[in-house]
C-alpha positions as CSV (number, residue, x, y, z in Angstrom):
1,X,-41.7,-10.1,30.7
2,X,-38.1,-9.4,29.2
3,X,-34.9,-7.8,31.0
4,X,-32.8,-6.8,29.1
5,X,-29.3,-4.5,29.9
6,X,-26.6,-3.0,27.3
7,X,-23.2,-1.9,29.6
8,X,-20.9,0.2,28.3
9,X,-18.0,0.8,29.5
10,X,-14.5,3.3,28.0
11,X,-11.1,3.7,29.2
12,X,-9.0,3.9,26.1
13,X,-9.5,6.8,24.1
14,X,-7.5,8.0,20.8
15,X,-6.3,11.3,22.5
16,X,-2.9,11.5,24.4
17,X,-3.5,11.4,28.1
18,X,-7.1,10.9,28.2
19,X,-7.5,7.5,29.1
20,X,-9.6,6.4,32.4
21,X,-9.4,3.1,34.7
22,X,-12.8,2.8,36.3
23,X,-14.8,2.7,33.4
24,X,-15.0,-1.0,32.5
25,X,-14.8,-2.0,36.1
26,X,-18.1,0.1,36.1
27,X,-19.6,-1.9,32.8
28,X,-18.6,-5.3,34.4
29,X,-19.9,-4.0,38.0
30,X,-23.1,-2.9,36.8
31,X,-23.5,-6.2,34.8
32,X,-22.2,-8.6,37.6
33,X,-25.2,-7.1,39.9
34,X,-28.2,-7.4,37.3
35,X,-27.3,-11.3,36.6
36,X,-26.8,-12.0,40.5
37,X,-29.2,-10.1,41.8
38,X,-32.0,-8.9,39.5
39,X,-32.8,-12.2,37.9
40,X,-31.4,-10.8,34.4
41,X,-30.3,-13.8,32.0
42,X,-26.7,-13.5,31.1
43,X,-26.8,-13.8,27.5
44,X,-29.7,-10.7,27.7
45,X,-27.2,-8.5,29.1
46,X,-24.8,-7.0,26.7
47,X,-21.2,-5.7,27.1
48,X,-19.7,-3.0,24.6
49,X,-16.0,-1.9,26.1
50,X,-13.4,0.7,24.8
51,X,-12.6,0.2,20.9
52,X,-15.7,-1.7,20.3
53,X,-17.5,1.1,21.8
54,X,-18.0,3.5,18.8
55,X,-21.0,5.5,18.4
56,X,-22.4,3.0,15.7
57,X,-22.1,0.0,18.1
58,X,-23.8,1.9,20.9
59,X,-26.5,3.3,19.4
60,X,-27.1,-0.4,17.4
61,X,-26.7,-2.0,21.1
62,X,-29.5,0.5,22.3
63,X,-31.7,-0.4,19.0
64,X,-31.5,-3.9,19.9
65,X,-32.3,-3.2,23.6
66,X,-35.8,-1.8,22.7
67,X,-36.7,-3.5,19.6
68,X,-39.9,-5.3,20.8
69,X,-40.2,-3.8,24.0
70,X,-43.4,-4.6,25.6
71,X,-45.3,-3.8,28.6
72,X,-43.8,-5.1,32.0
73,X,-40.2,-5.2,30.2
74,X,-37.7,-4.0,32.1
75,X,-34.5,-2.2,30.2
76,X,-31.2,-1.0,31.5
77,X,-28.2,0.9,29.7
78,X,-25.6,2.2,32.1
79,X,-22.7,4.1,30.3
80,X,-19.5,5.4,31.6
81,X,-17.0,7.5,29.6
82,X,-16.2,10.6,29.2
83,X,-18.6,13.6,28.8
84,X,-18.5,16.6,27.0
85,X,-20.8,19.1,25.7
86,X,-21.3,20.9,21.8
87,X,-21.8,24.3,22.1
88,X,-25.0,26.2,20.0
89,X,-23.6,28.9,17.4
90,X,-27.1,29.3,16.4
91,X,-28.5,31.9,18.6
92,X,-27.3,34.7,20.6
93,X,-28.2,32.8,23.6
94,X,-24.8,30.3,24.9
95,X,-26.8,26.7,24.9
96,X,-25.4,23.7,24.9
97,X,-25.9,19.6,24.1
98,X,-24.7,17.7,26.7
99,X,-22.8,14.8,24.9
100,X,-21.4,11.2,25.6
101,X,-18.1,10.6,24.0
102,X,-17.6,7.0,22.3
103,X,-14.5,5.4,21.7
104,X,-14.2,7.3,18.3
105,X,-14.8,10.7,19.7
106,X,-12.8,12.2,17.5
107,X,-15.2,12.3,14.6
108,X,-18.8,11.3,16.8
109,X,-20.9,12.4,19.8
110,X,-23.7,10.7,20.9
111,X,-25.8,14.2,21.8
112,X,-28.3,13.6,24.5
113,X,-31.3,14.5,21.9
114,X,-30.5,11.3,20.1
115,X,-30.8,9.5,23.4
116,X,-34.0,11.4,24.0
117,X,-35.4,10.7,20.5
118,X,-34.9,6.8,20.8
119,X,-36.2,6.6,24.5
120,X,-39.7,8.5,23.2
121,X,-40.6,5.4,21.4
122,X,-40.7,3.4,24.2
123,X,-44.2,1.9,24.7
124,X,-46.3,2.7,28.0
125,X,-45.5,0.5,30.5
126,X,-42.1,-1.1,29.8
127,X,-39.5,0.3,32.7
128,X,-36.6,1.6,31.0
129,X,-33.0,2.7,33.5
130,X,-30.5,5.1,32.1
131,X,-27.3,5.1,34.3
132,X,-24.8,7.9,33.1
133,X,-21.6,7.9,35.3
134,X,-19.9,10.6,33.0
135,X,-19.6,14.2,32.8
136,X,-22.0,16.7,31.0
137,X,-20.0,19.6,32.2
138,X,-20.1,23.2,31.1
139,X,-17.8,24.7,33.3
140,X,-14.7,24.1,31.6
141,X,-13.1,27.7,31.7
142,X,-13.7,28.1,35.8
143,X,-11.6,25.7,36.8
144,X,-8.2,25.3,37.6
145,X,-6.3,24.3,34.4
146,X,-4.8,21.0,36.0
147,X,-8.6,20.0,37.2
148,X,-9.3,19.9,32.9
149,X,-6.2,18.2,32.0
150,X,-7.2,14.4,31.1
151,X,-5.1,12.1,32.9
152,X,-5.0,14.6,35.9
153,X,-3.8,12.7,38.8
154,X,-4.3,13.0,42.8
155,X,-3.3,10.6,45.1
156,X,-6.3,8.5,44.5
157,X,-5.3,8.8,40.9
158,X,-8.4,10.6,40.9
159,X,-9.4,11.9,36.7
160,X,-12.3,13.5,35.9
161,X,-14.7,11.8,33.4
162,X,-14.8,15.3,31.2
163,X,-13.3,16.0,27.5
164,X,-12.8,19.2,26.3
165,X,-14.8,20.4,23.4
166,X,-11.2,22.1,22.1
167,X,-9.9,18.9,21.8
168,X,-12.1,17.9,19.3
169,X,-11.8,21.8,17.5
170,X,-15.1,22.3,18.9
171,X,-16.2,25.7,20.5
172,X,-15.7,26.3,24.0
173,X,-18.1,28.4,25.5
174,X,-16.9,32.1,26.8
175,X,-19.3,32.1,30.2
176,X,-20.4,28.3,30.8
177,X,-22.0,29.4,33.8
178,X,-24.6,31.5,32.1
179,X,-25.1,28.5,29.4
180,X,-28.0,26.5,29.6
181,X,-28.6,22.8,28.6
182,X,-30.9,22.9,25.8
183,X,-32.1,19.5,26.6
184,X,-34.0,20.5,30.0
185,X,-36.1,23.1,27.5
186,X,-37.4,20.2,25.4
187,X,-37.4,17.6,27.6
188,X,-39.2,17.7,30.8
189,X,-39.1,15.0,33.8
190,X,-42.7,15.0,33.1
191,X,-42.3,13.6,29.8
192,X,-39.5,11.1,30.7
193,X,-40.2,7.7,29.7
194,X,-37.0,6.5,31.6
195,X,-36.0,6.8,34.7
196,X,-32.0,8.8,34.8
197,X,-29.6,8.7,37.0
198,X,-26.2,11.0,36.3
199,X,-22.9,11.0,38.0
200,X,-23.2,14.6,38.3
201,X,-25.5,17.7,37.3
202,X,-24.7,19.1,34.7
203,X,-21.9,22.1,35.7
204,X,-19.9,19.5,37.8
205,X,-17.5,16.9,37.1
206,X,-17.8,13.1,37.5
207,X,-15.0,11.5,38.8
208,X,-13.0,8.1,37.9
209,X,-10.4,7.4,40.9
210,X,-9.1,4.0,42.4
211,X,-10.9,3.6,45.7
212,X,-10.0,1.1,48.0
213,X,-8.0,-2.0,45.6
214,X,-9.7,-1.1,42.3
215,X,-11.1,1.6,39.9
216,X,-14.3,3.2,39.4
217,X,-16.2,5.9,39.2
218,X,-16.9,7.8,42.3
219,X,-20.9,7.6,41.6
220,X,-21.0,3.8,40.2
221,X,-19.0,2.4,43.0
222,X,-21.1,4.3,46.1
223,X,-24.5,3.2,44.7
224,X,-22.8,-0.5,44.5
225,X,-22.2,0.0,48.2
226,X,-25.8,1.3,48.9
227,X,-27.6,-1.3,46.8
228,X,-25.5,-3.9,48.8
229,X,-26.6,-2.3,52.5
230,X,-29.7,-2.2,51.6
231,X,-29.7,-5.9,50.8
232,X,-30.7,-4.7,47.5
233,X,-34.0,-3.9,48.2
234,X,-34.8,-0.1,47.6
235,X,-36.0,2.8,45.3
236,X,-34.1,4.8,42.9
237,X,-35.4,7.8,45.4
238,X,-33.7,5.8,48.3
239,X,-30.1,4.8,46.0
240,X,-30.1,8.7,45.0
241,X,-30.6,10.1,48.9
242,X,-28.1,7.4,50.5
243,X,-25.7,7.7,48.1
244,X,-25.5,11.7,48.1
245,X,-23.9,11.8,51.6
246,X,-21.2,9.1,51.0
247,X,-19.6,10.7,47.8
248,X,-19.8,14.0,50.1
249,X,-17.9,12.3,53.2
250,X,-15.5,10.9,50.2
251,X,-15.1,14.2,48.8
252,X,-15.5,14.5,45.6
253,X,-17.5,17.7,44.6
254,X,-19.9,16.1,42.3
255,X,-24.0,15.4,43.0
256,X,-25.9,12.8,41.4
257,X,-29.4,13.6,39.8
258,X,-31.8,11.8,39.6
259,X,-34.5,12.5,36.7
260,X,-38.0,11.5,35.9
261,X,-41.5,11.1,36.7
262,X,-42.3,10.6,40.2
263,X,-43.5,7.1,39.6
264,X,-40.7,6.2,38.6
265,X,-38.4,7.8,41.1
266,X,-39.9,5.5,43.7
267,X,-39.9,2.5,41.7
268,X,-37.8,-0.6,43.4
269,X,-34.6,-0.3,41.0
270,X,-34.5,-2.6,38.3
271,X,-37.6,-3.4,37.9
């Protein structure tokens, strides 16, 4: 049996403003626990962080995390940047991809239907985690200007995780609230191979924000602090419920979703 991880984690990004400080305290967070505490080998667990994180060195890092998967492996990619979405023109309908942004942003997206397409191959029986601390927003015109404004700051120094598609040139969608993700057509939990976990549905923001000495996201550092409490014994049903309150109580307006067959949901994490 093989476990395997690829972390990625962003904060620098080529667009004035728009850099983030939790991000590769996430990576390294995320990392730190699967080596300590989930029996991963260290050289099996892969770090990608801000300029080496283009799109061609993520999606390679992901080939090389299932190439020769087998049954009883056990696969992890946690990823947090900024999110975006690219807007349909092709229909009369507003749709949307929900989008990861790599360091080179500017000219790729790594659109969740390429995530979807690679996961699909996985074989039967090999337990793949997907942990997206990002946005995959489509709200972007219902919001109070300064909320979209990368490098945003509250006294937490609290950013949202969220790029607009107009800073790429990209269409912005007239009524995001009547958009729908064109992913959750084509891809039902049913037909998940992975089990996901998101730092947000997908008309919210995720947040980055420094939170007690250090930075993180608001989603990755809670479900640090419920994996510890719970000695880190538990399901990813029991991470996603515990954790829910806490970022409430912490306010940040954001709700973590957790996708995928029910098997899987209440599978002990990490394995």
């Amino acid at each position: 049996m093989a476990k395997k991880a690829l972390c990625v984690g962003i904060n620098d990004y080529p667009y004035d403003g728009s850099d983030l400080k939790g991000c590769v305290n996430d990576a390294r967070a995320w990392a730190e626990l699967l080596v300590e505490h989930y029996d991963f080998e260290l050289e099996n667990v892969t770090l990608i962080l801000d300029d080496e994180a283009t799109k061609a060195n993520i999606l390679a890092g992901l080939n090389d995390l299932l190439a020769g998967a087998a049954e009883g492996d056990v696969l992890v990619f946690t990823n947090s940047s900024h999110g975006t979405y690219l807007a349909d023109t092709s229909g009369d309908e507003a749709r949307y991809d929900q989008a990861m942004c790599p360091y080179d942003t500017a000219e790729n997206l790594i659109v969740d239907d390429e995530l979807r397409e690679l996961f699909a191959q996985l074989p039967d029986g090999v337990n793949l985690t997907v942990i997206s601390d990002s946005c995959f927003s489509g709200t972007v015109t219902r919001v109070a200007v300064g909320e979209i404004i990368p490098g945003f700051a509250v006294p937490d120094e609290r950013r949202v995780r969220f790029l607009s598609p107009a800073l790429r040139g990209d269409r912005v969608l007239e009524n995001p609230w009547r958009a729908k993700p064109k992913q959750r057509e084509k891809y039902p939990e049913s037909g998940m191979r992975e089990v996901l976990l998101t730092g947000s549905n997908d008309r919210e923001y995720s947040y980055d924000a420094r939170i007690g000495d250090t930075y993180h996201g608001a989603m990755t550092y809670h479900a640090l602090q419920v994996i510890r409490d719970a000695g880190y014994e538990l399901t990813y049903a029991e991470l996603h419920e515990r954790m829910i309150p806490l970022i409430d109580e912490a306010g940040y307006p954001q709700h973590p979703q957790l996708e995928g067959r029910d098997e899987n949901k209440n599978r002990p994490i990490f394995t």
